[in-house]
C-alpha positions in Angstrom: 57.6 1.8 14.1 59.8 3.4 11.4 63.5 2.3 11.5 65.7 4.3 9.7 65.5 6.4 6.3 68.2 4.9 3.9 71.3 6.6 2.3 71.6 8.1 -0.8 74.6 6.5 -1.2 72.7 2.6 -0.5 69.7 3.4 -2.9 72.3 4.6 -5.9 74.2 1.6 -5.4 71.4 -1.5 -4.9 69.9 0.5 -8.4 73.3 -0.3 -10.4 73.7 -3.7 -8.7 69.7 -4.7 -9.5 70.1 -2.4 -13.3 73.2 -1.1 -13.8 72.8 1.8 -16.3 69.1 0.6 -17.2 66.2 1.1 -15.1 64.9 -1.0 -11.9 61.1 -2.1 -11.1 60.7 -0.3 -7.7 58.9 -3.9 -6.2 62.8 -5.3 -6.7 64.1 -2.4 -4.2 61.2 -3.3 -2.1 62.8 -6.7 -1.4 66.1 -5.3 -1.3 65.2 -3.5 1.5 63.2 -5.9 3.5 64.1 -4.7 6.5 63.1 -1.4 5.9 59.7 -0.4 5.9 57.2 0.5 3.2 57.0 4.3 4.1 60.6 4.8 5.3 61.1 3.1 1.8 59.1 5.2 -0.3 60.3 8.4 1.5 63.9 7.6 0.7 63.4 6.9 -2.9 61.9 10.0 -3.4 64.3 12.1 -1.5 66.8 10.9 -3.9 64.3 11.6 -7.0 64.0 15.4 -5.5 67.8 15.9 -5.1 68.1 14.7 -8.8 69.9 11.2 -8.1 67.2 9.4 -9.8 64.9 9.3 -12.5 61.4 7.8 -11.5 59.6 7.1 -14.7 56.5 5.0 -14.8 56.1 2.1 -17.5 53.3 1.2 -19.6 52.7 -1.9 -17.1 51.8 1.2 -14.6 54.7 -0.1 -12.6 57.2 2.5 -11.2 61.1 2.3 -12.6 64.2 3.8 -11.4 67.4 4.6 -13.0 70.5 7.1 -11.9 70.5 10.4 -13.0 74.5 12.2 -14.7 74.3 13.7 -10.9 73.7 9.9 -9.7 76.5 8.2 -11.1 79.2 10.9 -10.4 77.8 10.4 -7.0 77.7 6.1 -7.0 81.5 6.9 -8.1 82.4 8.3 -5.3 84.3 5.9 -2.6 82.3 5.9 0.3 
């Protein structure tokens, strides 16, 4: 049962919280967002990676890393 996709506006901030201007292991967003599921998850992440919020790079671990985009950050600055 799928809950709820998540904000861009929670994403962009648990990435600055868990990274700040560097980029964050996407397992450390997975239990961030416990509650959420897996695919709700992974759907959000990469709704935010199509509008240009975030950067999705993978290491040479094979792991997948986030990090806020220029767009991101003027976005993250923003008072919600």
């Amino acid at each position: 049962m799928r809950k709820r996709l998540l904000g861009d506006e929670e994403i962009l901030a648990a990435v600055v919280e868990l990274a700040d201007d560097g980029f964050c292991e996407r397992g450390q967003l997975v239990l961030r967002f416990r509650q959420t599921g897996e695919r709700d998850l992974r759907r959000s992440l990469g709704r935010a990676v199509r509008r240009g919020l975030l950067l999705q790079r993978r290491g040479p671990d094979g792991r997948t890393y986030f990090a806020l985009s220029s767009e991101g950050w003027e976005l993250a600055r923003q008072p919600f």
